[in-house]
C-alpha positions, 0 to 999 in steps of 0.5 A, spaced: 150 144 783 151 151 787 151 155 782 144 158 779 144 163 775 137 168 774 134 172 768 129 177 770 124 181 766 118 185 766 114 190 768 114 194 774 109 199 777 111 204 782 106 209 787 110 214 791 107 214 798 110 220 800 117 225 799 121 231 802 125 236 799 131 240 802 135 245 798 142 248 800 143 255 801 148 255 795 144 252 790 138 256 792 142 263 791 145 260 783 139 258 782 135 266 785 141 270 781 141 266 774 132 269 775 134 275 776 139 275 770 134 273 766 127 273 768 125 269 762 129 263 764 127 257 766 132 255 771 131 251 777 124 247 775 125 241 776 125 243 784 118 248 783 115 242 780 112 237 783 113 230 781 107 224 779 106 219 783 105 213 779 110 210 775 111 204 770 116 201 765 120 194 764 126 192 768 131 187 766 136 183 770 142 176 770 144 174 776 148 169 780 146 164 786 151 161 789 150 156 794 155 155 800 155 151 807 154 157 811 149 160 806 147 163 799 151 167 797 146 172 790 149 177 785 144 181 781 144 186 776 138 190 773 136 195 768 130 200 769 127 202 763 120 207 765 115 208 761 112 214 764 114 221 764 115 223 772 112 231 771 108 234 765 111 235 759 105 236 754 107 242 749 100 244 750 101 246 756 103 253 758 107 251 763 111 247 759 119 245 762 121 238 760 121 234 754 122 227 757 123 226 765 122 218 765 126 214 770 133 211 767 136 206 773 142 202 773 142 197 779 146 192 782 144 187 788 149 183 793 146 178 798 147 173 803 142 168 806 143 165 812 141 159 813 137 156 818 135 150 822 
């Protein structure tokens, strides 16, 4: 019996500890001449905003183990579903830019565990 597979499902909670942000020059300028073509438009937010730090939502997950001599060898595959909004999008605010910015993330895990004795 080597082969184990794995379902994984839940929730998942998350809290930002911290962050950094860097804007190229190129991407600095667009975004400076579309303002300046229109002053009412609403370009570039996204990087003026700043982002909540706790997030939550529903993960899911198949995977595979597989047991070797030298060691497990694991394949893993998940879906990220966030159920909280990353900035504020309330159409009651003034400042109101997003109407949905929650986390959508595909991921995919390739393990070795070694054996020790």
């Amino acid at each position: 019996n080597n082969v184990r597979f794995i379902i994984n499902a839940g929730p998942q909670l998350g809290f930002l500890l911290g962050s950094s942000d860097h804007m190229n020059e190129a991407l600095s300028a667009d975004i400076a001449a579309k303002r300046e073509e229109n002053p009412e438009a609403q370009v570039g937010m996204q990087y003026i905003l700043k982002p909540r730090s706790f997030d939550y939502g529903l993960i899911g997950g198949v995977g595979m183990e597989l047991k070797t001599g030298a060691g497990n060898v694991e394949l893993e595959g998940r879906y990220y579903f966030g159920l909280g909004d990353i900035f504020e999008n309330r159409k009651t605010k003034e400042n109101f830019f997003f109407n949905r910015s929650a986390h959508r993330i595909i991921e995919a895990k390739l393990s070795y565990f070694f054996k020790v004795k």
